[in-house]
C-alpha positions as CSV (number, residue, x, y, z in Angstrom):
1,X,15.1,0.7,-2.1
2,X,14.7,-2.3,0.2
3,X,15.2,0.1,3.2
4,X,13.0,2.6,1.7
5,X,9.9,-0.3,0.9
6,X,10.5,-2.2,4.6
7,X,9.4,1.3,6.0
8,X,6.5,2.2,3.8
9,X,5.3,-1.4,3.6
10,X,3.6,-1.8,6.8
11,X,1.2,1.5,6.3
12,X,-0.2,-0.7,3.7
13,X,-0.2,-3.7,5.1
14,X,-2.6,-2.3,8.1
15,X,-4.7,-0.8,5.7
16,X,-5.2,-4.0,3.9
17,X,-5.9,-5.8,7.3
18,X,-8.6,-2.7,7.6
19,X,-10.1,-4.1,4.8
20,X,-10.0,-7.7,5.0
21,X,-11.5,-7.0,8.4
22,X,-14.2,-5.2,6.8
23,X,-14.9,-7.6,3.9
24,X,-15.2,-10.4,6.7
25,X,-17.7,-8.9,9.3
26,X,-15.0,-9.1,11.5
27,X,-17.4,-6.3,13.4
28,X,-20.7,-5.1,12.4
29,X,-20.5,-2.2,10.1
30,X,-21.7,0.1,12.3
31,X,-18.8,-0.6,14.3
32,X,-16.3,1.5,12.0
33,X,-18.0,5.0,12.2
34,X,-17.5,5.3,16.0
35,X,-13.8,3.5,15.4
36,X,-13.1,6.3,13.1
37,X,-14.5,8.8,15.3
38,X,-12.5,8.2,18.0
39,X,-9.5,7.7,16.1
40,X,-9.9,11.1,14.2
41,X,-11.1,13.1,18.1
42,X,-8.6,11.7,20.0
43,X,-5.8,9.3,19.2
44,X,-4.4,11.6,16.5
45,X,-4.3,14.9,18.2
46,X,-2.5,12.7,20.8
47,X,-0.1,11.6,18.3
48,X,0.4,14.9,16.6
49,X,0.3,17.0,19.7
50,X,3.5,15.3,21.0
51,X,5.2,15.0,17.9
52,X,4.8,18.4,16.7
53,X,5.5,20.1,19.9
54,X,8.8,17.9,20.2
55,X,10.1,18.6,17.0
56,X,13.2,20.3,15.6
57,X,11.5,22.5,12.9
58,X,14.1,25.8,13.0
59,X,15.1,24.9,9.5
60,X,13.6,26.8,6.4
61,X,11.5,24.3,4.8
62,X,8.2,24.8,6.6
63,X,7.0,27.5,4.7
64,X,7.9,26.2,1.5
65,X,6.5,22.9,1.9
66,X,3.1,24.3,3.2
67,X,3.2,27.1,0.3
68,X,3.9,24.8,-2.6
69,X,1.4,22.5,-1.3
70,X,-0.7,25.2,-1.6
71,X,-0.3,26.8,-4.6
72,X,0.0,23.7,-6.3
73,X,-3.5,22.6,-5.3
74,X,-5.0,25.9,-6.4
75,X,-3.3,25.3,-9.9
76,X,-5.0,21.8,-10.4
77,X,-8.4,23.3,-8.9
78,X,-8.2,26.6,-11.4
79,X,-7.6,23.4,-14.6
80,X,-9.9,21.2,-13.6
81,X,-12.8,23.9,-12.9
82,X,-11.7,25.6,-16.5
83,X,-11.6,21.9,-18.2
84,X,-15.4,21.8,-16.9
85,X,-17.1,22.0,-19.9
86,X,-15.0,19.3,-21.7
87,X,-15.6,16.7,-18.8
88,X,-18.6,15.2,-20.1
89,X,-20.1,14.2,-16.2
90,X,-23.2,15.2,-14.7
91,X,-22.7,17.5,-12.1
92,X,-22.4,15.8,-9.0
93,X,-20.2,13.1,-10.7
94,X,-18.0,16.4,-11.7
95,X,-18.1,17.1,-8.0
96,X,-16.4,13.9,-6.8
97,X,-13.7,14.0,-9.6
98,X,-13.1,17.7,-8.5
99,X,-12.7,16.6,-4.9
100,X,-10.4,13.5,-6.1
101,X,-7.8,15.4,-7.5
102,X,-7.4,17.9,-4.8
103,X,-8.1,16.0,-1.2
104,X,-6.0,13.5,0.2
105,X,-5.8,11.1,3.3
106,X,-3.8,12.5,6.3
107,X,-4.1,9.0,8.0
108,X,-2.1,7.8,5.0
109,X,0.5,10.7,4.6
110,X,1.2,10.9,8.2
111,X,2.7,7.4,8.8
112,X,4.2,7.8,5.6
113,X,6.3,10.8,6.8
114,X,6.8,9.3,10.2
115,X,8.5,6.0,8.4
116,X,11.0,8.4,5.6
117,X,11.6,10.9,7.8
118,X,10.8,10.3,11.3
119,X,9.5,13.1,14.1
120,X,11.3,16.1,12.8
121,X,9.3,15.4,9.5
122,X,5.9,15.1,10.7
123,X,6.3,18.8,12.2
124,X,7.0,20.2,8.6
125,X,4.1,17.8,7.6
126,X,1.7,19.4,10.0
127,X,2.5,22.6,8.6
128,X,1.5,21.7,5.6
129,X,-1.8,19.9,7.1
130,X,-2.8,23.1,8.2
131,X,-2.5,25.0,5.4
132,X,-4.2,22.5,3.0
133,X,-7.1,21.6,5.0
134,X,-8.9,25.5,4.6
135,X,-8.4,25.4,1.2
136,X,-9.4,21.9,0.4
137,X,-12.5,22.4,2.9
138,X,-13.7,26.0,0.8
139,X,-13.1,24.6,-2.3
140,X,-14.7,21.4,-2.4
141,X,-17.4,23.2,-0.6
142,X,-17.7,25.8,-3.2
143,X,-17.7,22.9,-6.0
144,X,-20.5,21.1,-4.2
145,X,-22.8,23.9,-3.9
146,X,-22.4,24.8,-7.6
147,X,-23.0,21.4,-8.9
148,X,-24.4,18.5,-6.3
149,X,-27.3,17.5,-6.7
150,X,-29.7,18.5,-3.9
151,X,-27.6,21.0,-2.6
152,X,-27.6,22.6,0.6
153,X,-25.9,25.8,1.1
154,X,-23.7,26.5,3.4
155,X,-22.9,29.8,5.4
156,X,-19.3,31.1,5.5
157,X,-19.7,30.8,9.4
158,X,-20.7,27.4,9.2
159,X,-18.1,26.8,6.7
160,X,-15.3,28.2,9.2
161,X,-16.8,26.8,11.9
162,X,-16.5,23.4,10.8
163,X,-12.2,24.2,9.3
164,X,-11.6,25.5,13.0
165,X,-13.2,22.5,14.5
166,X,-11.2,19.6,12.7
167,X,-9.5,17.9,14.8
168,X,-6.3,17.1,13.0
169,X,-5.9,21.3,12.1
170,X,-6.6,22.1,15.8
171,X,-3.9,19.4,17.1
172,X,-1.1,20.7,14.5
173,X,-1.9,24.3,15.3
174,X,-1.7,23.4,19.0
175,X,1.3,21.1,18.9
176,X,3.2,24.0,16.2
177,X,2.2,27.1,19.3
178,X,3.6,24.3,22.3
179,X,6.8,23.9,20.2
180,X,7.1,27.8,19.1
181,X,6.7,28.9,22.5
182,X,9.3,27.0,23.7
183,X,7.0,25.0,26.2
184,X,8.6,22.2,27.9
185,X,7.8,18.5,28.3
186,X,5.3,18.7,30.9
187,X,5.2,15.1,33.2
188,X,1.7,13.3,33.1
189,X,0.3,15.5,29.6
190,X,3.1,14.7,27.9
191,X,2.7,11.0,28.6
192,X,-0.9,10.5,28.8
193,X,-0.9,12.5,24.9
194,X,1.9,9.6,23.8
195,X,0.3,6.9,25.2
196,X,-3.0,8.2,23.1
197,X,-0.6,8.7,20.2
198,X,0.7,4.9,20.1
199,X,-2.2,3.8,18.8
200,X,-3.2,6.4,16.6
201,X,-1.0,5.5,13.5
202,X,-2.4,1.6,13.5
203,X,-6.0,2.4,14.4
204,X,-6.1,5.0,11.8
205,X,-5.2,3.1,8.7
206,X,-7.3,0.1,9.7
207,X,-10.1,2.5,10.2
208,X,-8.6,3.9,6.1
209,X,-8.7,0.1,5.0
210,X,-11.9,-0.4,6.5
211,X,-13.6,2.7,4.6
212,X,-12.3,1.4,0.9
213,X,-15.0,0.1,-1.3
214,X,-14.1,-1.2,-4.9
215,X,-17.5,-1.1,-5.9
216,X,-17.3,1.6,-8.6
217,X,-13.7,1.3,-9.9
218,X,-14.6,-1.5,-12.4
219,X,-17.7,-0.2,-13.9
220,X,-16.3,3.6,-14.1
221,X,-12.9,2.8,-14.7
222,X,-12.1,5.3,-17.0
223,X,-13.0,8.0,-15.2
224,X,-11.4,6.9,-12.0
225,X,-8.4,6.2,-13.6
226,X,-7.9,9.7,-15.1
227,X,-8.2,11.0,-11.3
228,X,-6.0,8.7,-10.2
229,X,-3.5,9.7,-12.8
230,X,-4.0,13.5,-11.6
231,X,-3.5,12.7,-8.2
232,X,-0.3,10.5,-8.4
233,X,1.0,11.2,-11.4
234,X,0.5,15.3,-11.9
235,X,0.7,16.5,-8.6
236,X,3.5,14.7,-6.7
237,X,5.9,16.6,-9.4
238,X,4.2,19.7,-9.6
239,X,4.8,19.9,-5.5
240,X,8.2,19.1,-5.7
241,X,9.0,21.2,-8.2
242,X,7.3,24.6,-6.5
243,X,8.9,23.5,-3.6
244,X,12.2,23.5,-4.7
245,X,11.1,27.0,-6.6
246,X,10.4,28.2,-3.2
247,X,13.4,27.3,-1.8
248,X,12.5,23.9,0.2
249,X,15.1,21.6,1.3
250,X,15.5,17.9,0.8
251,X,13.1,17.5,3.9
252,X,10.7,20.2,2.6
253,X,11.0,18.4,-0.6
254,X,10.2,15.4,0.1
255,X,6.9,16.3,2.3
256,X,5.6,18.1,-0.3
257,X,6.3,15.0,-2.9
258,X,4.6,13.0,-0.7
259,X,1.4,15.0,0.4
260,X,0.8,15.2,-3.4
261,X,1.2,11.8,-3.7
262,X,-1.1,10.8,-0.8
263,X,-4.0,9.2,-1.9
264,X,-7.7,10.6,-1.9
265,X,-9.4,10.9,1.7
266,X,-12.8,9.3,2.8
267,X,-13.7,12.7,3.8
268,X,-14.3,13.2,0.4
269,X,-16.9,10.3,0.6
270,X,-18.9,11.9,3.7
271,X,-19.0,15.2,2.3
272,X,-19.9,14.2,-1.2
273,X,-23.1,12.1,0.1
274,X,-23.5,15.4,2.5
275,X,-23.8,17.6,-0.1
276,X,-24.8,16.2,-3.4
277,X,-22.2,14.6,-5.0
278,X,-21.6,11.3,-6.6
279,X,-20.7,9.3,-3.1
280,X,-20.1,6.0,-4.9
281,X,-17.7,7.2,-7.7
282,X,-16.1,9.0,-4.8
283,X,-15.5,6.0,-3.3
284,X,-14.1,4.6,-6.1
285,X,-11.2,7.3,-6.2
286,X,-10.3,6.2,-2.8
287,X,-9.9,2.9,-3.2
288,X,-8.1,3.1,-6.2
289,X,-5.6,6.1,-5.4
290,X,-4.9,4.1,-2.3
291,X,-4.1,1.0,-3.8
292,X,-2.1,3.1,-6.7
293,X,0.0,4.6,-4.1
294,X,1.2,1.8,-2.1
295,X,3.4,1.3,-5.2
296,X,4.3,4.6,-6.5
297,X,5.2,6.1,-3.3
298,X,8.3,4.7,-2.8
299,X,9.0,5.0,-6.6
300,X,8.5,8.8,-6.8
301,X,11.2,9.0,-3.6
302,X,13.7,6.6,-5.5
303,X,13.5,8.7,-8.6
304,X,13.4,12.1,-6.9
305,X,16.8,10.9,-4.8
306,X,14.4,12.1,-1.6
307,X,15.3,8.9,0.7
């Protein structure tokens, strides 16, 4: 457990820094959004390029990871969309609790994998980031357009435009085709990409930290707090188990606890003021599920035997 908590501590540590930095104008606010920009654009495809293309991933688990990620995220949609008329919230606060249970924060989740499991787990993780980020994208999307307030449609070409344009799905599908083909280490790329990489994992969870806003979680608590028990408490199990139903192995099983337990994505937040949803209750989710999983992370790997 100490080993397990010395790894997992300092991806929370940095996002607190993120934050303190925040609360204490250590840089303008308009500061971050280009900060995050670059770190979303750039640093992280040259992180996961590398890593992915490098990788060992000839075991099994892939595909079971990525599927019960998957499946398991369509089960909680299919509830929560059915449980609809029972949530008493207007419709764009429905939006952001619908996006709360089913999006999560790849700038978390990543160095998470990186510290359990090391290289040859962020290439099953990738897998999985590209099979979750279509459906989370059309779903959420779907959601918004039924119930924001204000909305604005959107076309199924802009719609997949804007899947096959995010940067973190076009860096794992590149760095899963480099490693596939056999490709290998190329002299200058490969180094220039790592060098980019090396400060990808820092940047991007001060840039997470920097985004969380407590705001909301105190005045909405309730409702919050029934997304954040979804999120970390429902779907980290529910993962695991389909994964293991799918034939996953301890790896497989353990990427798949932990993209269920990753906590909600600021994303989230810039769609839902996109589009018509409740931005600041949005915001709440995120802080909260972050906070909530700095603790339960390492927990649910303790009591799942999956470090």
């Amino acid at each position: 457990m100490g080993a397990l908590l010395a790894g997992v501590l300092p991806v929370f540590v940095l996002i607190a820094v993120g934050y303190g930095l925040r609360k204490s104008d250590f840089l303008p606010d308009a500061t971050w959004r280009p900060i995050e920009k670059l770190s979303i654009n750039l640093l992280y495809p040259g992180f996961l390029i590398p890593a992915i293309w490098s990788a060992d991933i000839s075991g099994g688990g892939a595909g079971a990871a990525g599927l019960a990620a998957v499946t398991s995220v369509l089960v909680i949609a299919t509830i929560t969309l059915l449980l609809k008329p029972l949530i008493r919230l207007e419709g764009p606060a429905y939006t952001s609790v619908f996006q709360g249970v089913i999006r999560w924060n790849s700038f978390v989740f990543l160095p998470v994998i990186q510290s359990v499991y090391g290289p040859d787990g962020l290439a099953l993780a990738a897998v999985v980031i590209g099979a979750m980020i279509p459906v989370t994208n059309i779903l959420c999307v779907v959601v918004l357009e039924r119930w924001g307030a204000d909305r604005k449609p959107m076309s199924p070409l802009t719609l997949a435009r804007a899947i096959l344009t995010n940067p973190i799905l076009v860096a794992c599908l590149i760095g899963l085709a480099l490693n596939m083909a056999g490709v290998p280490r190329l002299p200058g790329l490969s180094d220039t990409l790592e060098l980019l990489g090396a400060a990808a994992l820092p940047l991007g969870l001060i840039v997470a930290g920097a985004g969380l806003s407590f705001a909301e979680v105190a005045r909405r608590k309730i409702t919050i707090a029934a997304v954040t028990f979804v999120k970390l408490g429902i779907t980290p199990p529910l993962m695991w188990g389909l994964c293991v139903l799918y034939g996953g192995d301890a790896t497989a099983q353990g990427i798949a606890l932990m993209c269920g337990a990753a906590p909600g994505a600021a994303a989230s937040y810039m769609l839902a003021r996109q589009m018509g949803g409740d931005a600041p209750l949005m915001a709440g989710v995120v802080a909260l599920t972050t906070v909530a999983a700095a603790a339960v992370i390492p927990i649910l790997l303790v009591l799942f035997h999956l470090a």
